[in-house]
C-alpha positions, 0 to 999 in steps of 0.5 A: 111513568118510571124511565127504563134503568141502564144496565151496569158495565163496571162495579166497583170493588173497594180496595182490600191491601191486606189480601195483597199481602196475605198472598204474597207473604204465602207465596214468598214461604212457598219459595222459601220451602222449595229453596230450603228443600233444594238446598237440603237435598244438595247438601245430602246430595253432597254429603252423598256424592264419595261414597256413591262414587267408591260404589261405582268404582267398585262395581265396575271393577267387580263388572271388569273382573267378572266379564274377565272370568267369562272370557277365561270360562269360555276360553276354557270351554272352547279348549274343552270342546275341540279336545273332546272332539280330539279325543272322539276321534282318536277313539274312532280311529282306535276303534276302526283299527281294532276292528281291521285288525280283528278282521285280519286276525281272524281271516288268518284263523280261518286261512290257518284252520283251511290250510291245515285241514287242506293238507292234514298234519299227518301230510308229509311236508312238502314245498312250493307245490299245485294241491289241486286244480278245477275247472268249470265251462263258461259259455263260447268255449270259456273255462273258469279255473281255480288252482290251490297252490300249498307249501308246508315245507317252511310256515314263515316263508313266502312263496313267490314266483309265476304260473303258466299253464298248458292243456294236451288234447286232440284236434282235428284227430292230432295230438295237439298243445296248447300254450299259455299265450293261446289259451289265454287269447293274448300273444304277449300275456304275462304269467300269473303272479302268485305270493302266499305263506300257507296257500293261495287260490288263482282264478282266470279264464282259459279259452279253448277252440270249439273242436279240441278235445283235452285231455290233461291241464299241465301248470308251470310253476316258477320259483326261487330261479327254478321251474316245476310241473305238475300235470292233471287229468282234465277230466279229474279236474272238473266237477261231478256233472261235467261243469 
């Protein structure tokens, strides 16, 4: 009977020096070529360096006087944009104040064409003077007047001065007056003020007691230091249908 065989732990390799030598010959050429590229690549790197440099130099000059000509461009635009918004509004303006006046010059048209077919070319000239009065019932014994003053006596000048009316009537069976102060319900009331060229309308509101009955509208005109006055019918004086 044949004993049982031991399994083997160790095997021996014989010793080979000329594989030892082959790679470290291949590893000393391997760091050979990296040396000889690091130093080629150095020295083109160097060779490189200036005009690299100049480059460099010179885009950032190009980078400074680019983001200077920017700055210039948006100056500019700003200044641009605020003159036109200068501009718009000076048009604006121009243009609202040729239309007021526009509305002017032809609000003195129509004032001009109503005066002269107001008084008629053929219309003896006169002074300050009352064309004509009206009168309109209001509730509660309220009269609504509207009294057209004229002048054609001198076109350029301006009539200034105070209006004061009076109403005559009965009361009661008695001839009766009144005043301005009663007919205006204001003890201290002023006189109404007037100033025109051509003509002017004033407008207010008398009040007149329940039981008096009138009879004619007298209007006191003061101007120029001197007092006129024109009286009117009351009932010519109001319109078609009795107001």
């Amino acid at each position: 009977m044949t004993p049982p065989r031991l399994p083997r732990q160790f095997v021996i390799v014989p010793s080979r020096p000329q594989q030892r030598l082959l790679l470290l010959a291949i590893a000393v050429l391997w760091l050979g070529s990296l040396l000889v590229v690091w130093l080629v690549s150095a020295r083109h790197a160097a060779s490189e360096l200036p005009v690299a440099q100049r480059e460099a130099h010179r885009l950032h000059q190009e980078l400074q006087t680019a983001a200077s000509q920017i700055e210039l461009l948006r100056q500019n635009t700003s200044t641009l944009k605020r003159s036109d918004e200068i501009s718009r509004s000076a048009n604006q303006s121009l243009q609202q104040t040729l239309t007021e006046r526009e509305e002017e010059i032809a609000q003195l048209r129509a004032d001009v064409a109503f005066y002269e077919r107001l008084v008629g070319n053929s219309e003896r000239r006169k002074g300050l003077n009352v064309h004509s009065v009206q009168v309109t019932s209001q509730n509660n014994g309220a009269w609504h007047y509207s009294i057209t003053l004229t002048q054609n006596l001198n076109r350029g000048k301006v009539s200034k001065g105070e209006l004061r009316m009076r109403v005559d009537g009965t009361q009661n069976g008695r001839l009766q007056t009144l005043e301005w102060p009663a007919l205006v319900q204001d003890k201290d009331a002023a006189a109404q003020a007037f100033a025109f060229r051509y003509f002017q309308q004033l407008e207010g509101i008398l009040m007149l007691p329940s039981d008096f009955a009138p009879s004619q509208i007298r209007i006191s005109l003061r101007s120029d230091g001197s007092t006129q006055e024109q009286a009117f019918p009351w009932q010519s004086s109001m319109p078609p249908g009795g107001g």
